[in-house]
The first five atom37 places (N, CA, C, CB, O) and aatype in JSON, in Angstrom:
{
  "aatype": [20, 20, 20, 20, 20, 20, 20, 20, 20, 20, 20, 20, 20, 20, 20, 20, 20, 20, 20, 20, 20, 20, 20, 20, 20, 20, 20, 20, 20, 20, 20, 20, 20, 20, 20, 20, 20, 20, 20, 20, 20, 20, 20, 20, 20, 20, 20, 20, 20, 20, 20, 20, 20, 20, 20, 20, 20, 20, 20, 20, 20, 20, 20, 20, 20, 20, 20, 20, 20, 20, 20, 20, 20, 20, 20, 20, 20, 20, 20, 20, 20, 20, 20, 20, 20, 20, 20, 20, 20, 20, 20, 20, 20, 20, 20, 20, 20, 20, 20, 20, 20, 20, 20, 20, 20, 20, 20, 20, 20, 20, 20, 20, 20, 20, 20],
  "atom_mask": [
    [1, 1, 1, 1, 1],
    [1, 1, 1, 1, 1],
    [1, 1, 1, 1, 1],
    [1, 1, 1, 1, 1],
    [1, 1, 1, 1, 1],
    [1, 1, 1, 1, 1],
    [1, 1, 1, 1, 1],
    [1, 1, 1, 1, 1],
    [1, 1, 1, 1, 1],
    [1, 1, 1, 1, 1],
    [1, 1, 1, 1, 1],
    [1, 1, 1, 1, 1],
    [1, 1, 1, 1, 1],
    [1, 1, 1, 1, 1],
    [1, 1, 1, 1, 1],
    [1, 1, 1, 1, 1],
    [1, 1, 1, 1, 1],
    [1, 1, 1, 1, 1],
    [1, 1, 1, 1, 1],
    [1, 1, 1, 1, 1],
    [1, 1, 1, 1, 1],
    [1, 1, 1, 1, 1],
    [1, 1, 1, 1, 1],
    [1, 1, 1, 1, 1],
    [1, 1, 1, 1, 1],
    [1, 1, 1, 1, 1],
    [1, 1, 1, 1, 1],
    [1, 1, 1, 1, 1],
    [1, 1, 1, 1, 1],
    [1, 1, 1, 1, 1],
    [1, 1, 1, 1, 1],
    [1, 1, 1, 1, 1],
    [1, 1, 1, 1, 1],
    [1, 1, 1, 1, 1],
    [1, 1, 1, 1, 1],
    [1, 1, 1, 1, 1],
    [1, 1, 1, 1, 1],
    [1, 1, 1, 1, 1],
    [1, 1, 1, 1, 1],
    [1, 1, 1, 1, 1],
    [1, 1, 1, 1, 1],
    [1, 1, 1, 1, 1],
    [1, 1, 1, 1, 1],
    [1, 1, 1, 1, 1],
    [1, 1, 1, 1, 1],
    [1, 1, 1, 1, 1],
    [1, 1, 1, 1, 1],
    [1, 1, 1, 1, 1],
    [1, 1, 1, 1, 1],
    [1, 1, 1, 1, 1],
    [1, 1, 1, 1, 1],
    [1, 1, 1, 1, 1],
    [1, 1, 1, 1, 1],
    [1, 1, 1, 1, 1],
    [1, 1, 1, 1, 1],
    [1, 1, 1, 1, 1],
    [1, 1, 1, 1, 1],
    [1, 1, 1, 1, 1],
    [1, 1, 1, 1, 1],
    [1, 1, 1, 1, 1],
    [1, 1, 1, 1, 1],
    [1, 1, 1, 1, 1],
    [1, 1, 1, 1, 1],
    [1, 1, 1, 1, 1],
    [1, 1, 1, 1, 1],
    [1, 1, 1, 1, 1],
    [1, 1, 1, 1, 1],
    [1, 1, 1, 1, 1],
    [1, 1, 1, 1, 1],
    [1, 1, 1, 1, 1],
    [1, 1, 1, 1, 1],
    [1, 1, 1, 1, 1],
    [1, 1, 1, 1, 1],
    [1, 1, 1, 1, 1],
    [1, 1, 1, 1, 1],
    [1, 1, 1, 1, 1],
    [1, 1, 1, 1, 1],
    [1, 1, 1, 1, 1],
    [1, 1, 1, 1, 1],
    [1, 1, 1, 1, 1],
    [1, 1, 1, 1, 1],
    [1, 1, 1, 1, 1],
    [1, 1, 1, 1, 1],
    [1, 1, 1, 1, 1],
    [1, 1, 1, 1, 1],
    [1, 1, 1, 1, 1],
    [1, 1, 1, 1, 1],
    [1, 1, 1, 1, 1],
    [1, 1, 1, 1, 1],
    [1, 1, 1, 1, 1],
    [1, 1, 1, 1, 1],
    [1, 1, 1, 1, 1],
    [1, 1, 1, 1, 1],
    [1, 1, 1, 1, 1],
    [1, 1, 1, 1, 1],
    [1, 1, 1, 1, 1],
    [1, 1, 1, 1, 1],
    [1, 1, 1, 1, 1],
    [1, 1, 1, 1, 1],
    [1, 1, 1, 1, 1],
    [1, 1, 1, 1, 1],
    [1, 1, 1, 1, 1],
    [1, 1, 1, 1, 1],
    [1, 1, 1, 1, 1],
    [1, 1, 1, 1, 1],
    [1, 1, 1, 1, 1],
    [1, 1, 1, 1, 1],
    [1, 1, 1, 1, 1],
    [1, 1, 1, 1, 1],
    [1, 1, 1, 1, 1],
    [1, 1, 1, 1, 1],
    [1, 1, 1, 1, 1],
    [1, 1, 1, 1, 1],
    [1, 1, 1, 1, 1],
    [1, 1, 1, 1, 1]
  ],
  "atom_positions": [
    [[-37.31, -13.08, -22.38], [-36.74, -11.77, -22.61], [-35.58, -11.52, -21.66], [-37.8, -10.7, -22.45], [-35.58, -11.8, -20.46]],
    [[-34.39, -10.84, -22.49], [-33.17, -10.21, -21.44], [-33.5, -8.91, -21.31], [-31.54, -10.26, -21.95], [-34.44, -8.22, -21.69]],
    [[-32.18, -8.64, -20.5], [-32.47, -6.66, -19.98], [-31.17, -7.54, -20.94], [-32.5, -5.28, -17.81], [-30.9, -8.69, -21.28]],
    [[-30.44, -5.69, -21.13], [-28.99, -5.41, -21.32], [-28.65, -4.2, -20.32], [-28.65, -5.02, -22.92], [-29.44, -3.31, -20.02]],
    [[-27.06, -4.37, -19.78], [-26.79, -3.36, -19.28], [-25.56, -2.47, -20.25], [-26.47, -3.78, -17.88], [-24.73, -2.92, -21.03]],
    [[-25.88, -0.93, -19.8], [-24.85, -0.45, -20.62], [-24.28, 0.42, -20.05], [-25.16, -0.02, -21.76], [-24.92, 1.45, -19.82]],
    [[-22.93, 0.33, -19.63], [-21.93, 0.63, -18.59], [-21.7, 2.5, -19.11], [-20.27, -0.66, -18.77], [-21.19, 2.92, -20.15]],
    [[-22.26, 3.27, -18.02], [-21.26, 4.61, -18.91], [-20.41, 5.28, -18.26], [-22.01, 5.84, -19.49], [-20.65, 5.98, -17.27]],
    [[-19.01, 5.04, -18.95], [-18.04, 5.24, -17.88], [-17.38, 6.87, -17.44], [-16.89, 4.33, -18.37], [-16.38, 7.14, -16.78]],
    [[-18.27, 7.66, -18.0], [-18.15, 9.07, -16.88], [-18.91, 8.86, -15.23], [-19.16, 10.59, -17.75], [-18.55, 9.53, -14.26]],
    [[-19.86, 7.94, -15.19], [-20.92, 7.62, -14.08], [-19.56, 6.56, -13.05], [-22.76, 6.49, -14.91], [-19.06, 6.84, -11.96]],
    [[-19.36, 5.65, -13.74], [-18.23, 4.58, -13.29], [-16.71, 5.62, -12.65], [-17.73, 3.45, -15.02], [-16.16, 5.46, -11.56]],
    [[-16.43, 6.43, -13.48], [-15.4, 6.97, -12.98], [-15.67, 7.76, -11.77], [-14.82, 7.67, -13.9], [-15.06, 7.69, -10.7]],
    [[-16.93, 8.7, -12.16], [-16.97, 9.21, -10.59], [-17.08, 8.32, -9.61], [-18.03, 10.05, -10.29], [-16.22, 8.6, -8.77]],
    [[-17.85, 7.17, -9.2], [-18.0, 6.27, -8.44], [-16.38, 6.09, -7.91], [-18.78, 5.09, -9.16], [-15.96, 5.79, -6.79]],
    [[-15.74, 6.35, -9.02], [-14.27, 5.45, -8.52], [-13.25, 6.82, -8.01], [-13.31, 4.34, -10.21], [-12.02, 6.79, -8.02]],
    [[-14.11, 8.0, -7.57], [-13.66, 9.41, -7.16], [-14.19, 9.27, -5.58], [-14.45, 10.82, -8.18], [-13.72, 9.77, -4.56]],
    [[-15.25, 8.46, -5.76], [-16.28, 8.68, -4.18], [-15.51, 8.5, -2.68], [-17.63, 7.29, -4.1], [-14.8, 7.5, -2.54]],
    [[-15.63, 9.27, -1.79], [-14.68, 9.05, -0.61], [-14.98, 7.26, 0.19], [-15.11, 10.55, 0.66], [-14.37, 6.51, 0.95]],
    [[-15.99, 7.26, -0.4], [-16.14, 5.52, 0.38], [-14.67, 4.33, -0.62], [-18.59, 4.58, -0.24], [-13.82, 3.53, -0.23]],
    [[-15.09, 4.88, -2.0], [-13.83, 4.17, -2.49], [-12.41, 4.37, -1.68], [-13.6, 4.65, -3.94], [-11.5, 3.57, -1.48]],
    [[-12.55, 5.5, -1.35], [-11.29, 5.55, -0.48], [-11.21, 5.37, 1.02], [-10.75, 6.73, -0.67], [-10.31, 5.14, 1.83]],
    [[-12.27, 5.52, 1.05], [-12.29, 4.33, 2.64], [-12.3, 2.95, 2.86], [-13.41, 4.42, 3.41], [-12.04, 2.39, 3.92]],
    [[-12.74, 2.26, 1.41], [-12.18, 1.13, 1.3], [-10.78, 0.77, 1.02], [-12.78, 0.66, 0.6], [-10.22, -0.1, 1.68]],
    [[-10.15, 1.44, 0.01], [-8.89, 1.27, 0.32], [-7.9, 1.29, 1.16], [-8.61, 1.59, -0.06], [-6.9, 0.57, 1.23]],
    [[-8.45, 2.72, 2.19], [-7.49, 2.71, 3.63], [-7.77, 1.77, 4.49], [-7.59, 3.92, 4.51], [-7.03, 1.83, 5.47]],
    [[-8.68, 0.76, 4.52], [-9.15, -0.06, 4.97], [-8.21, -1.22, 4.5], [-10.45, -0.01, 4.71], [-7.73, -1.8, 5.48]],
    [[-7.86, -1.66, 3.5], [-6.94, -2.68, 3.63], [-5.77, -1.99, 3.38], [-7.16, -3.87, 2.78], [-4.85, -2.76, 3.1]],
    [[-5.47, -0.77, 3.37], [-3.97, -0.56, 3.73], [-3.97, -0.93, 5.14], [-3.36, 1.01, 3.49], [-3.39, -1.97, 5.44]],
    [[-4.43, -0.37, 5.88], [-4.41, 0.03, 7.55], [-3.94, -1.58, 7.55], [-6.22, 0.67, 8.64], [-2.83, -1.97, 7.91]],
    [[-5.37, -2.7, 6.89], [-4.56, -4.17, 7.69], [-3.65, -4.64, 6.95], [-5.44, -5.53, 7.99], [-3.18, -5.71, 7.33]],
    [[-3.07, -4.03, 5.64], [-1.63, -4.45, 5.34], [-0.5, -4.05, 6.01], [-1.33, -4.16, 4.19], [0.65, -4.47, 5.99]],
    [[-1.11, -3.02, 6.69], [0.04, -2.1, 7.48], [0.41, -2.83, 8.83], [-0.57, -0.45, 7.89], [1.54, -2.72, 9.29]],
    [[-0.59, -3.58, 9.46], [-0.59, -4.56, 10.5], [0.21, -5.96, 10.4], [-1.94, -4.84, 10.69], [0.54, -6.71, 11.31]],
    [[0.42, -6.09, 9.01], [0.93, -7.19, 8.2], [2.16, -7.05, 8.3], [0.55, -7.3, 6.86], [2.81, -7.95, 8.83]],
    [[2.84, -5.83, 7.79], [3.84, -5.18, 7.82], [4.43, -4.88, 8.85], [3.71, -4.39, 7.33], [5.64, -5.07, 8.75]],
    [[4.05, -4.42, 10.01], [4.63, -4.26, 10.93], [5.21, -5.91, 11.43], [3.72, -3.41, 11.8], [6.36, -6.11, 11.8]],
    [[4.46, -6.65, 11.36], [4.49, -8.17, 11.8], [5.64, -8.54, 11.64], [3.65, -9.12, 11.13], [6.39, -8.94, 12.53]],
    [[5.97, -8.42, 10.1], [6.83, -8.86, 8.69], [8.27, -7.9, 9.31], [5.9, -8.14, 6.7], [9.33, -8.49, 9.5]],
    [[8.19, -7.05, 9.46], [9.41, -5.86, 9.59], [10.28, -6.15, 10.71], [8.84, -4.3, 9.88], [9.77, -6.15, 11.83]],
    [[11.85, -6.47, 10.54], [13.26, -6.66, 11.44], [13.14, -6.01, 12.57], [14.59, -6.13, 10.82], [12.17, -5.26, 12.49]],
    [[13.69, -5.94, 13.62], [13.84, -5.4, 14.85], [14.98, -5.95, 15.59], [12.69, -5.54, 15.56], [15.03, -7.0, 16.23]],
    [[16.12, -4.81, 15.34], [17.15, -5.32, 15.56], [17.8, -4.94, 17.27], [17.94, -4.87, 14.35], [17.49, -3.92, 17.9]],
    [[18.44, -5.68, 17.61], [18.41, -5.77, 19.15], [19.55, -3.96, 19.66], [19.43, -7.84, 19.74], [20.71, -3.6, 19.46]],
    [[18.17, -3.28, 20.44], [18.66, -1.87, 20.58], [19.98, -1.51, 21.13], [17.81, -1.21, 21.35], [20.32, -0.33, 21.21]],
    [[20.84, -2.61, 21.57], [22.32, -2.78, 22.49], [23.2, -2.37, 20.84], [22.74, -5.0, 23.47], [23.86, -1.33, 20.72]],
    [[23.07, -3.24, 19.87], [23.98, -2.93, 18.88], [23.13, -2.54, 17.31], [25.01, -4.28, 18.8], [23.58, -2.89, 16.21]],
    [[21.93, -1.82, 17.48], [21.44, -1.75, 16.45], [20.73, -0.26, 16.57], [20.64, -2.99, 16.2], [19.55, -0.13, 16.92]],
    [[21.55, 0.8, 16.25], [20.89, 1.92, 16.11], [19.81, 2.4, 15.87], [21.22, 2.29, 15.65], [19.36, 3.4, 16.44]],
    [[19.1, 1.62, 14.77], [18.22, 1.94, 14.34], [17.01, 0.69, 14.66], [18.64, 2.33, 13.05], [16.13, 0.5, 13.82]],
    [[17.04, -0.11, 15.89], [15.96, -0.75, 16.47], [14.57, -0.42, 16.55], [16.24, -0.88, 17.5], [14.13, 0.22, 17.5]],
    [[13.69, -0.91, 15.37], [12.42, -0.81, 15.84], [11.83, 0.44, 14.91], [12.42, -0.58, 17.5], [10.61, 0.55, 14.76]],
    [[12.59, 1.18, 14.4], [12.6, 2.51, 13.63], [11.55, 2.33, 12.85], [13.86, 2.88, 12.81], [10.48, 2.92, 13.02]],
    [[11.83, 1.33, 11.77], [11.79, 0.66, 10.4], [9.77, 0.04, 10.68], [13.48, -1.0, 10.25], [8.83, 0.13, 9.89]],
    [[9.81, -0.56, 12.13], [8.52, -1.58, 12.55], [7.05, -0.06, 12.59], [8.98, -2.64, 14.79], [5.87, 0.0, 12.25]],
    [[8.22, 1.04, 13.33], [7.08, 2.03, 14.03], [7.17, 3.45, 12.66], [7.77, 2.7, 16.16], [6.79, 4.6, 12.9]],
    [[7.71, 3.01, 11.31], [7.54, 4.15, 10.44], [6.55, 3.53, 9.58], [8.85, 4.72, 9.69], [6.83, 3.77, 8.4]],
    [[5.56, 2.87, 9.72], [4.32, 2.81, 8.43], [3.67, 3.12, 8.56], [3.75, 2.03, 7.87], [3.15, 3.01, 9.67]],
    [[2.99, 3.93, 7.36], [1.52, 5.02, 7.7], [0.91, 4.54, 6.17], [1.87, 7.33, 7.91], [1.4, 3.94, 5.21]],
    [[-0.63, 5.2, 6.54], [-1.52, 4.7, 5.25], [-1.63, 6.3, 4.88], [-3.27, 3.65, 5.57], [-2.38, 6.96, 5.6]],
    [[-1.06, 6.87, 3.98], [-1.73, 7.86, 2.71], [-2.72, 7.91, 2.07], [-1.25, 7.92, 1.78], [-3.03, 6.87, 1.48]],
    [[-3.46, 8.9, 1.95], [-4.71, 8.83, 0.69], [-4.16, 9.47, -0.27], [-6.22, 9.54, 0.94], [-3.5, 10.49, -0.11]],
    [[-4.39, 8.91, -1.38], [-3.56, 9.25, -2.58], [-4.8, 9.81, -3.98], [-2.52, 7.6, -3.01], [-5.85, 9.19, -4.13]],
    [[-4.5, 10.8, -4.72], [-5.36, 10.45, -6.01], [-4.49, 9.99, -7.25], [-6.21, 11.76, -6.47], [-3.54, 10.6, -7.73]],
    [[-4.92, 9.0, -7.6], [-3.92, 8.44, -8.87], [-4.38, 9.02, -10.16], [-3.95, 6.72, -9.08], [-5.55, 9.38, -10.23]],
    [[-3.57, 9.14, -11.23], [-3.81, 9.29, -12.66], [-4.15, 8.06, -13.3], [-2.68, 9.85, -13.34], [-3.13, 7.37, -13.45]],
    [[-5.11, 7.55, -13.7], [-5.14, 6.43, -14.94], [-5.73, 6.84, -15.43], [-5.45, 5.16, -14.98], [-6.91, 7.04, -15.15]],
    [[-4.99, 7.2, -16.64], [-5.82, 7.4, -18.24], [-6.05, 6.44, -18.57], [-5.24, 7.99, -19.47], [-5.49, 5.36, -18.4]],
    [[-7.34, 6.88, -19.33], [-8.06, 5.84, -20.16], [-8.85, 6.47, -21.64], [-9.25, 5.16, -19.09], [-9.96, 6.98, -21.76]],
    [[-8.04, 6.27, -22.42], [-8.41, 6.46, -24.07], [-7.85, 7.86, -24.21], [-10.25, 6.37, -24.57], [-8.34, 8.88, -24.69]],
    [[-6.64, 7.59, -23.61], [-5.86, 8.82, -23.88], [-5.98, 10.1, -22.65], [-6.44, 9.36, -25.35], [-5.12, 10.98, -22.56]],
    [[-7.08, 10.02, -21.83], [-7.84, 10.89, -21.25], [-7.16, 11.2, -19.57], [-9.39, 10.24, -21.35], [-7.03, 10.16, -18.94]],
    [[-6.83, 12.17, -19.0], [-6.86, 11.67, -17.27], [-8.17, 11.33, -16.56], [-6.32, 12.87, -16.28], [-9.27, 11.87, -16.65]],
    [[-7.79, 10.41, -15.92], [-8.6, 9.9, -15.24], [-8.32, 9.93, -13.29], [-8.62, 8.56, -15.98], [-7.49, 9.17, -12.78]],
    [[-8.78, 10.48, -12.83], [-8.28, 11.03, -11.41], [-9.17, 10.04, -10.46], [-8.63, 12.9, -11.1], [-10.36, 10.35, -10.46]],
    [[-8.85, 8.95, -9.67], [-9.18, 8.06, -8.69], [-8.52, 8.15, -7.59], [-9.1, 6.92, -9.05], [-7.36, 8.5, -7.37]],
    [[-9.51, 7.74, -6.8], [-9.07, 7.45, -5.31], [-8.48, 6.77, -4.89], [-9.66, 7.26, -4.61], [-8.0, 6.12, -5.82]],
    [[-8.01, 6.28, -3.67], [-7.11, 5.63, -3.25], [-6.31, 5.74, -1.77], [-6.44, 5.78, -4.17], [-6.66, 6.36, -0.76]],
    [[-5.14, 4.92, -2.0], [-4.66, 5.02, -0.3], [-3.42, 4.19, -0.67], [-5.85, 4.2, 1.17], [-3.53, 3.16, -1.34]],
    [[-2.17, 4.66, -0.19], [-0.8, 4.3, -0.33], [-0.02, 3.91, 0.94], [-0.14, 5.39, -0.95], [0.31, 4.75, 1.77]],
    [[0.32, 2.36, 1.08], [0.95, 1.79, 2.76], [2.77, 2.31, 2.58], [0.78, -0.66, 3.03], [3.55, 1.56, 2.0]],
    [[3.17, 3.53, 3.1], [5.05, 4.07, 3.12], [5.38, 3.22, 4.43], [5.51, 6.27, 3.46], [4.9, 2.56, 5.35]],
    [[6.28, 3.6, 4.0], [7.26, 3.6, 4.93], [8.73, 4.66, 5.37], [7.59, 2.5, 4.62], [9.82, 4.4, 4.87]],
    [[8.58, 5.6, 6.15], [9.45, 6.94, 6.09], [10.37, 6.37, 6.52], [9.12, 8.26, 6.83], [11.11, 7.13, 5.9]],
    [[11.08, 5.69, 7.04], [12.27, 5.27, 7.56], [13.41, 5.72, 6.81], [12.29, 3.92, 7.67], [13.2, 5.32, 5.67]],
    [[14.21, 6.18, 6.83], [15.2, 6.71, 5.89], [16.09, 5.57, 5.2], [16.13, 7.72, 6.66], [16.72, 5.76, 4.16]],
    [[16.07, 4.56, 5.79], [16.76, 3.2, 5.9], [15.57, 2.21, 5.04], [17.03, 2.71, 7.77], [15.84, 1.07, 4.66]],
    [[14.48, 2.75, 4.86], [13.34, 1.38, 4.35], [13.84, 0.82, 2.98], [11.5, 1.96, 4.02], [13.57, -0.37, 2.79]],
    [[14.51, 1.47, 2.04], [14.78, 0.89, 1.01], [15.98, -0.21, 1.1], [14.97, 1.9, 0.14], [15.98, -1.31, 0.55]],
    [[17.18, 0.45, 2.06], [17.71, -0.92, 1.81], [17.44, -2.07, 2.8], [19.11, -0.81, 1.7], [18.12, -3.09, 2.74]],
    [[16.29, -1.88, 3.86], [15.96, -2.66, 4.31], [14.78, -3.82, 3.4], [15.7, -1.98, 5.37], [14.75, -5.04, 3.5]],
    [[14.16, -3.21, 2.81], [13.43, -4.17, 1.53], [14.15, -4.5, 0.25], [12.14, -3.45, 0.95], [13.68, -5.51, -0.27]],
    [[15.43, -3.8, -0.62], [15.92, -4.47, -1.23], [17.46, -4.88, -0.85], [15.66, -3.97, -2.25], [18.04, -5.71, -1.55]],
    [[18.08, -4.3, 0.26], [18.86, -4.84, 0.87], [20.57, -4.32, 0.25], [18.37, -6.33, 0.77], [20.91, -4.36, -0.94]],
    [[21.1, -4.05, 0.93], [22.61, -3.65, 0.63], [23.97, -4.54, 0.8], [22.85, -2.55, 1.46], [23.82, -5.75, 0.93]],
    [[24.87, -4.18, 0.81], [26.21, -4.66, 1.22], [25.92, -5.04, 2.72], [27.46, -3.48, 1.02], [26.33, -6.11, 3.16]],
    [[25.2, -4.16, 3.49], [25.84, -4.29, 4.88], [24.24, -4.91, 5.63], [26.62, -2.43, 5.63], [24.06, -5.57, 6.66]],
    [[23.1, -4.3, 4.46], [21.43, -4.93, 5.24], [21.42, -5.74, 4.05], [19.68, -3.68, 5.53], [21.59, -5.56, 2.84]],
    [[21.05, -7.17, 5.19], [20.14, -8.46, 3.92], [18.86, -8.48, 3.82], [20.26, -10.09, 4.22], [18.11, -8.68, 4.78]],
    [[18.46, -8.24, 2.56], [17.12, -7.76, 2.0], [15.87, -8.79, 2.54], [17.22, -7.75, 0.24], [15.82, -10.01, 2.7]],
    [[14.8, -7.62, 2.74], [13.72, -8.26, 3.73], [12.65, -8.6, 3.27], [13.32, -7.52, 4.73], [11.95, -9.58, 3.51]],
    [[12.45, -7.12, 2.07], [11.29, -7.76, 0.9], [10.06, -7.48, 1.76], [11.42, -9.69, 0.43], [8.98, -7.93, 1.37]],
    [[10.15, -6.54, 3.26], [8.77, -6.42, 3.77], [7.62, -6.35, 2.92], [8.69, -5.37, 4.49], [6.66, -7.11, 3.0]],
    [[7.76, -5.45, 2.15], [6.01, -5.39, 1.33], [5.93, -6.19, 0.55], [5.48, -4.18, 0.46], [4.89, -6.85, 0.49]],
    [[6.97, -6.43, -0.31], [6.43, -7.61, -1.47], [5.71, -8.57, -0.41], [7.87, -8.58, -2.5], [4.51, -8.73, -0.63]],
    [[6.26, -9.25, 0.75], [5.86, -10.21, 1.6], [4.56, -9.71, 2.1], [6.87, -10.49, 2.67], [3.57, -10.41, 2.33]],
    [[4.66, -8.42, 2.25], [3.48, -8.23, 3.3], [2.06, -8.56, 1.8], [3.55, -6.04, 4.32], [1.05, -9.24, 1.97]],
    [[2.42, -7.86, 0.51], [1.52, -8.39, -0.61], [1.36, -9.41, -0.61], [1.76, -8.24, -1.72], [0.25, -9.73, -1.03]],
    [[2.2, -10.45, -0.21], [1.6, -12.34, -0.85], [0.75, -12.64, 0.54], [3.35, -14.06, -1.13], [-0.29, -13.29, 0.55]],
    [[1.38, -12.04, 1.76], [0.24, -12.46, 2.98], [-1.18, -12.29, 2.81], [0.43, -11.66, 4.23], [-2.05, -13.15, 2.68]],
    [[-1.29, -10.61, 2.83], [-2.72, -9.86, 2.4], [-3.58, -10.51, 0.93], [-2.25, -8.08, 2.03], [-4.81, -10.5, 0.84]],
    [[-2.66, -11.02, -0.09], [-3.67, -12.07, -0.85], [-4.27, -13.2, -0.72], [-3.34, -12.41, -1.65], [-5.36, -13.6, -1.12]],
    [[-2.89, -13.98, 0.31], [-3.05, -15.21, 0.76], [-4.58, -15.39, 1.75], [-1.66, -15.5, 1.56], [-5.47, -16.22, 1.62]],
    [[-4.47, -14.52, 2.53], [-5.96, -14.08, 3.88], [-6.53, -13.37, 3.05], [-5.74, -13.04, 5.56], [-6.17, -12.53, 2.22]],
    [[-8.24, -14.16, 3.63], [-9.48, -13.47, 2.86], [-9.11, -11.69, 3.98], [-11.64, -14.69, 3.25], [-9.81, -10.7, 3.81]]
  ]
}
């Protein structure tokens, strides 16, 4: 003889509302954020205005996301790794004058790469 299980996903969704879900997530933001800092330029403070700015602006957010599902909102927990630097964008995709650094994409292939 089998059991069967039968998933019901109003029970599943709250689970995925629960503040531990979101303490797991700030949990690997926080060590992507450690990743990131690692990963992030630091340019020498004699000719670089903005030295170190870019290393000491990442913070972990708790976020609630929307994913619908069957048309429906669906409100989950979560946690988002920024970066406020006013400068972070063209320091990750990079400009005329900054060559692109790609911190998070990088800091993403590290944090998959390590259990």
């Amino acid at each position: 003889m089998g059991s069967t299980y039968t998933g019901r996903y109003n029970g599943i969704g709250r689970l995925l509302q629960n503040p531990a879900v979101r303490q797991a997530t700030a949990r690997a933001a926080r060590r992507m954020k450690g990743i990131a800092e690692g990963l992030s330029p630091v340019g020498d403070p004699a000719t670089d205005r903005h030295s170190g700015e870019y290393k000491n602006s990442f913070a972990v957010v708790p976020v609630t996301v929307n994913v619908p599902f069957r048309g429906k909102p669906r409100l989950r927990a979560g946690s988002r790794l920024v970066n406020t630097a006013g400068h972070a964008k063209d320091v990750e995709y990079g400009n005329g004058k900054v060559q692109r650094y790609a911190v998070l994409r990088r800091t993403i292939d590290a944090a998959k790469a390590s259990p």
